[in-house]
C-alpha positions as CSV (number, residue, x, y, z in Angstrom):
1,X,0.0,0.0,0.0
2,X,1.1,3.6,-0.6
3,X,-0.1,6.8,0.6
4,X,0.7,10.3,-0.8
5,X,-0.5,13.4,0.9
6,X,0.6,16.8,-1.1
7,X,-0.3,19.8,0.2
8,X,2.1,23.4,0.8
9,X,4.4,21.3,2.7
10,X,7.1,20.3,-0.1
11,X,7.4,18.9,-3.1
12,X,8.1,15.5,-3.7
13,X,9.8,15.6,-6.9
14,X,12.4,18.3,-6.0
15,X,15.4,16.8,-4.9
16,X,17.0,19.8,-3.6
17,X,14.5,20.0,-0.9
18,X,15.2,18.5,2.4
19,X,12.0,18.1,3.8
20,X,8.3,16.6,2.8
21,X,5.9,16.8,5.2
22,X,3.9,13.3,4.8
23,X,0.0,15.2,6.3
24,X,-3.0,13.5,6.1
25,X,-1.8,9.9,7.5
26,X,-3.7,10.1,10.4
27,X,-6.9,11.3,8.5
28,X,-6.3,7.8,6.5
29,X,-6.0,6.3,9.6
30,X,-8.8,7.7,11.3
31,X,-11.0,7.3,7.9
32,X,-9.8,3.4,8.0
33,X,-11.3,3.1,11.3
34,X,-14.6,4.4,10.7
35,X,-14.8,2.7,7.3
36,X,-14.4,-0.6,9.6
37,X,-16.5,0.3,12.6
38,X,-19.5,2.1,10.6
39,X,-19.6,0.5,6.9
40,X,-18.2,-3.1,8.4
41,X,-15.3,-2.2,4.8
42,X,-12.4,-3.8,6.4
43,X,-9.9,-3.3,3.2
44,X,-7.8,-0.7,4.6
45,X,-8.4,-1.1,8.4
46,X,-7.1,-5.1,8.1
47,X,-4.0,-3.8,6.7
48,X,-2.8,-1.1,9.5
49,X,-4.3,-3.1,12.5
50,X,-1.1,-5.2,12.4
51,X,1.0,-2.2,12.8
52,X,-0.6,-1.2,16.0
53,X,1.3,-1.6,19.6
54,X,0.5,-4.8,20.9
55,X,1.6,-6.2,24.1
56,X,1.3,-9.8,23.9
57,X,-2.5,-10.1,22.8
58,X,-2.9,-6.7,24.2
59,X,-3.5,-4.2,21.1
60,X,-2.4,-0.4,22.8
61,X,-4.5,2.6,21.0
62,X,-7.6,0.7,19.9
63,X,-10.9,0.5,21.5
64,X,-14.4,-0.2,20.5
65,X,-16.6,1.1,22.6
66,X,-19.3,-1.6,22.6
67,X,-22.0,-3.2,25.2
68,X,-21.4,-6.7,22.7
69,X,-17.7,-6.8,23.1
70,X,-18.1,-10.6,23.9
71,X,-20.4,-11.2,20.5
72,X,-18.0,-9.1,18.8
73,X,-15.1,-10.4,16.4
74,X,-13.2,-7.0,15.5
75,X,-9.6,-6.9,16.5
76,X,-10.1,-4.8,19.5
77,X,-12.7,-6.6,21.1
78,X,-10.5,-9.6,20.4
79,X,-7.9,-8.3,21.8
80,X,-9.3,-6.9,25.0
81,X,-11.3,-10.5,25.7
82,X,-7.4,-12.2,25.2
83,X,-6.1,-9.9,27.4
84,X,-9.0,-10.0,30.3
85,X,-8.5,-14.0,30.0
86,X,-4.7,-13.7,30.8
87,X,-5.2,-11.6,33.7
């Protein structure tokens, strides 16, 4: 997967410049996760999920809030049920 973000930040394609600003990732990000949560689209989400911080089963920076976290197969309510059962 690649992302590209341009905005007034720098211009790729100049090589004399020593900085590009890489904006908009965590708009992806935080697009990806609604696209999961509310539209059940899981093509993007499945793909940064494994980058998250994890902690044995633990996954750090991803909650869903949820009364049905036990009937519920995402990756955070997976991961918070493995967690609770090591404990």
């Amino acid at each position: 997967m690649y992302l590209l973000y341009l905005d007034e930040s720098g211009d790729p394609q100049n090589r004399d410049e020593k900085h590009f600003v890489l904006g908009g990732l965590a708009d992806f990000i935080a697009w990806s996760v609604f696209r999961r949560y509310e539209r059940g689209d899981t093509r993007f989400f499945d793909r940064l999920v494994q980058r998250f911080d994890c902690e044995g089963p633990r996954i750090h920076g991803l909650y869903h809030r949820t009364r049905e976290h036990y009937g519920c197969f995402c990756a955070a309510c997976l991961s918070r049920r493995a967690s609770s059962a090591e404990a």
